[in-house]
C-alpha positions as CSV (number, residue, x, y, z in Angstrom):
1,X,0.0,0.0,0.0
2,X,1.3,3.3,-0.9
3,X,0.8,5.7,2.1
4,X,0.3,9.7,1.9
5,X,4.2,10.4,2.4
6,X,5.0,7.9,-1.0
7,X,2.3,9.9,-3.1
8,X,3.2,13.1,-2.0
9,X,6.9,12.3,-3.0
10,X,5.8,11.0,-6.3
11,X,3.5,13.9,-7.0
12,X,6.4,16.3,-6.5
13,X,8.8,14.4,-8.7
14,X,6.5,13.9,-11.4
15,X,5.7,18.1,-11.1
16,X,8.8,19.0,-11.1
17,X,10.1,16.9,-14.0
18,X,7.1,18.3,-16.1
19,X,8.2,21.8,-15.3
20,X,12.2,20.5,-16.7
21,X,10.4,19.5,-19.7
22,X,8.2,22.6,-20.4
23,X,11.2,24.5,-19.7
24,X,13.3,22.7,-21.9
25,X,10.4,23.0,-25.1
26,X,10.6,27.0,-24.4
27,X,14.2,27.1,-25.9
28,X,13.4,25.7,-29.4
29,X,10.0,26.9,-29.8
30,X,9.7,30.6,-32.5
31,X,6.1,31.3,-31.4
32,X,6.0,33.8,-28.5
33,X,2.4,32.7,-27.7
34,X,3.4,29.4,-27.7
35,X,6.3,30.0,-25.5
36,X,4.2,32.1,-23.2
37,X,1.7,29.5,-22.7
38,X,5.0,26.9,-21.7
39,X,5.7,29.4,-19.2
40,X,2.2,29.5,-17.6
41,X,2.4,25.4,-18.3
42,X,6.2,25.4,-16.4
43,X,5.1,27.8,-13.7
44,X,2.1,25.8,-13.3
45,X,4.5,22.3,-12.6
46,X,6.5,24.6,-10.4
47,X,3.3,25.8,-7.9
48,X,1.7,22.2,-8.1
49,X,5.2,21.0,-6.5
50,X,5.3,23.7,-4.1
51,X,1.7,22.9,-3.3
52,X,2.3,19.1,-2.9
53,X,5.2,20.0,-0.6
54,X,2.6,22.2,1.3
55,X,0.6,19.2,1.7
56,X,3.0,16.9,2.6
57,X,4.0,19.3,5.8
58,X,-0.1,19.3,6.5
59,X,-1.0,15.3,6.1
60,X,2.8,13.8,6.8
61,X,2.6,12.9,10.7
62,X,5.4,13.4,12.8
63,X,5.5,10.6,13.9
64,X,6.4,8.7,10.5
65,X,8.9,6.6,10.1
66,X,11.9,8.7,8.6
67,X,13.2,5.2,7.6
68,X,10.4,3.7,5.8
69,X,9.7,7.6,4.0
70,X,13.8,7.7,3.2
71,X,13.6,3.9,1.4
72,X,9.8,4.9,-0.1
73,X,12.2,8.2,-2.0
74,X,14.9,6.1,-2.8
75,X,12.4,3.4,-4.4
76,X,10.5,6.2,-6.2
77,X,13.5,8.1,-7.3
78,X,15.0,4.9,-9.2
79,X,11.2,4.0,-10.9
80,X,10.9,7.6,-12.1
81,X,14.6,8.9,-11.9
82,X,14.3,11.8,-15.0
83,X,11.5,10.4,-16.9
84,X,8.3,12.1,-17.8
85,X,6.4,9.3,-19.3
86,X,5.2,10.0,-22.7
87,X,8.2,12.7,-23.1
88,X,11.3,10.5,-22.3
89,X,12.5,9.4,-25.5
90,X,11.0,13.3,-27.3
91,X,13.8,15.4,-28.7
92,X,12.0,18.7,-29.4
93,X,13.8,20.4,-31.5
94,X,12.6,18.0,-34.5
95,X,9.2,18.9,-33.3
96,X,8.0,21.4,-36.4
97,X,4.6,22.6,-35.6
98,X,2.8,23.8,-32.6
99,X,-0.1,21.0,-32.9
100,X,2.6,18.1,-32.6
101,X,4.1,19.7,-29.3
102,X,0.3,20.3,-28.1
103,X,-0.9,17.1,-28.4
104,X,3.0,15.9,-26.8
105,X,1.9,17.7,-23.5
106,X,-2.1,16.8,-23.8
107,X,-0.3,13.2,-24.0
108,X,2.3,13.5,-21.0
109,X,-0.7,15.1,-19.0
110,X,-3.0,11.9,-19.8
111,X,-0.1,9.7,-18.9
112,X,0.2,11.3,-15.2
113,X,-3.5,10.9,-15.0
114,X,-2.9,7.2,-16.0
115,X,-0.3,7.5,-13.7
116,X,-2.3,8.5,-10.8
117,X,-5.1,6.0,-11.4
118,X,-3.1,3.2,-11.8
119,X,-2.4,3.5,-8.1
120,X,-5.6,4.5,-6.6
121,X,-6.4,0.5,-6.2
122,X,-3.2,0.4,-3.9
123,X,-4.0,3.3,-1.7
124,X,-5.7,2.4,1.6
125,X,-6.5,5.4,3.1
126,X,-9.6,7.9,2.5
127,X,-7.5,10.8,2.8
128,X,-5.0,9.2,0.1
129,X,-7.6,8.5,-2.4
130,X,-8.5,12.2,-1.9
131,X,-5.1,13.5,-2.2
132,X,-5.2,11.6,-5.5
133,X,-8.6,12.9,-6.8
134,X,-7.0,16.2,-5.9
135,X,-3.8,15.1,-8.3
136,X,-6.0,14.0,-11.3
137,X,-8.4,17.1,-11.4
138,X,-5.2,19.3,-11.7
139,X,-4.0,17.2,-14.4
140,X,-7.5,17.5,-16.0
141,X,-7.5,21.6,-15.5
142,X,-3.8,21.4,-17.4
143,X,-5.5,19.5,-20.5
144,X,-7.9,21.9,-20.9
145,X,-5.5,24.8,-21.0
146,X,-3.6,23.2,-23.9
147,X,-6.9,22.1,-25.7
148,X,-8.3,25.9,-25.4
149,X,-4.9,27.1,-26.3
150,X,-5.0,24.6,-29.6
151,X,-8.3,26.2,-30.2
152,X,-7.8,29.9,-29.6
153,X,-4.0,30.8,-30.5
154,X,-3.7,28.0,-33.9
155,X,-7.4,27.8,-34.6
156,X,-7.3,24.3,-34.1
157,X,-10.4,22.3,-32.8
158,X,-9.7,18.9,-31.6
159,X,-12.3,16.4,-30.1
160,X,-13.4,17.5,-26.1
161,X,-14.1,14.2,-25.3
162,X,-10.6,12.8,-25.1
């Protein structure tokens, strides 16, 4: 069972590797709105981090095992190291057009959805599986932004159901 401490730790990893890789797209991208957008995407990674961290303080008792939480890091650290999931093996600068880098992100934010549902079956506490639902409607809120942003800056309607 993963406990609050595990999820919290994997939250912030996976935020703060999505905010690397948004990062890293701003320096080969030519469209400022684009870029922008990155920005508010990177900055986005950066406060949902800083929030999890906020949470963690909040919901991690005191009286956790420092052991258990150091080996739960170590163990998460070596499954996710530097990988974002659907971005691991992307090299962006052969990326062309806005849509393909778009649909990239709408894809890495599905995956951490995935992600984060994959585990809900191993969580066993009510307050976890909150913590998670919290997780998953922040990745939703970030799909949206890149599907309105498809939409509105490259004209660009996509299906709303996926």
């Amino acid at each position: 069972m993963f406990t609050v401490e595990e999820i919290l730790d994997l939250a912030i990893k996976i935020e703060k590797n999505g905010e690397k890789v948004y990062r890293d797209a701003i320096e080969v991208v030519a469209n400022a709105e684009l870029a922008a957008m990155l920005e508010w995407m990177a900055d986005e990674e950066a406060r949902h981090a800083e929030w999890f961290k906020s949470l963690k303080k909040e919901w991690v008792s005191a009286e956790a095992n420092p052991l258990a939480g150091e080996m739960s890091r170590q163990l998460f650290s070596e499954i996710i190291g530097d990988s974002n999931f659907s971005l691991k093996e992307v090299n962006f600068a052969l990326i062309r057009k806005p849509k393909q880098l778009l649909e990239l992100f709408i894809e890495f934010e599905k995956d951490s959805i995935l992600f984060y549902e994959l585990i809900q079956p191993f969580l066993d506490k009510k307050k976890t599986r909150e913590l998670i639902q919290r997780i998953i409607l922040e990745e939703h809120r970030h799909i949206e932004h890149l599907k309105e942003f498809m939409e509105t800056e490259i004209g660009i309607v996509i299906d709303k159901s996926g």
